[in-house]
N, C-alpha and C positions, 0 to 999 in steps of 0.2 A: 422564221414563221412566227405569227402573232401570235400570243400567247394570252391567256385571260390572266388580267392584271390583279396582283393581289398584295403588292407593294406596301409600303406607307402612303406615297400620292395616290397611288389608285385608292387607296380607302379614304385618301381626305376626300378625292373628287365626287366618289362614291355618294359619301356622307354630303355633301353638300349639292350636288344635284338631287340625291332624294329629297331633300329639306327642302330648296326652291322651287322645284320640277313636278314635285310627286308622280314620277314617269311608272306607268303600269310594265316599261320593260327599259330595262337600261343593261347595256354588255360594257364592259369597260376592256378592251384588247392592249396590251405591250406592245407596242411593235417598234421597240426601242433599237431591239436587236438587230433590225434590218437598216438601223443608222447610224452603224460605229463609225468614226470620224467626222462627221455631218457637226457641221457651227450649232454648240450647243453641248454637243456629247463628248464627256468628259475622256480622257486615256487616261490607261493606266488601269490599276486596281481595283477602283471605284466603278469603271466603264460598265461591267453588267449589272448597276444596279441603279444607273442613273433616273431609271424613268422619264424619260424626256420625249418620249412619241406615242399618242394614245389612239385608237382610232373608237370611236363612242358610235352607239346607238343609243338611242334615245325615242322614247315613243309616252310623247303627254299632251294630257288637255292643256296645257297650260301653251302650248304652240300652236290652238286653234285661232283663224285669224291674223295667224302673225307670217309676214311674208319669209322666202328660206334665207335671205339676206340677215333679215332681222333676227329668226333665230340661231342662227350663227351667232351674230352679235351679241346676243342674250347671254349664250353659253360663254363665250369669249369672255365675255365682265362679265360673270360667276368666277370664272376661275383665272381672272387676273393676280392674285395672291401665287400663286401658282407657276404663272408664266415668271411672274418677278422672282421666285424661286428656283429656275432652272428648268421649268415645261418649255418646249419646244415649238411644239406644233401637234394638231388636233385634224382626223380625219373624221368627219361628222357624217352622223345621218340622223336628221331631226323631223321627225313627224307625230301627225297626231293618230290616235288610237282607229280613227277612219281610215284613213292615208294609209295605215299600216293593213287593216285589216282585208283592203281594194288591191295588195300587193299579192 
């Protein structure tokens, strides 16, 4: 089950989507747990603490205008640093504070 991520990555992701995004709601979920063995995740010792699967919400103006390809993309380069350190993969939900509020 996912977990609200409260890691080291999750706090750099954190920190650094707030900084570019200035998102009015951002959830950061683990859901590392439900990828033991999966290309990317470490065995062994290390394996519950890898951080390597995130699943984000994300709710900013900073996405208005922009198509959901591209904010993907957006988010993807923010947190290239990131992938090159051992992130995995990212389950996204990117909108803006309309988009969100019409849900």
């Amino acid at each position: 089950m996912a977990a609200e991520a409260t890691g080291p990555r999750a706090q750099r992701v954190k920190a650094l989507l707030e900084e570019k995004l200035s998102p009015v709601v951002l959830e950061i979920m683990d859901e590392s747990d439900r990828h033991a063995g999966h290309i990317g995740r470490p065995r062994g010792p290390q394996e519950g603490v890898a951080e390597t699967h995130f699943r984000l919400t994300v709710v900013s103006d900073a996405f208005d205008g922009i198509s959901r390809v591209a904010r993907s993309r957006m988010v993807h380069s923010l947190l290239d640093p990131e992938f090159a350190d051992g992130l995995h993969a990212l389950a996204l939900s990117l909108r803006t504070p309309a988009e969100a509020a019409a849900r």
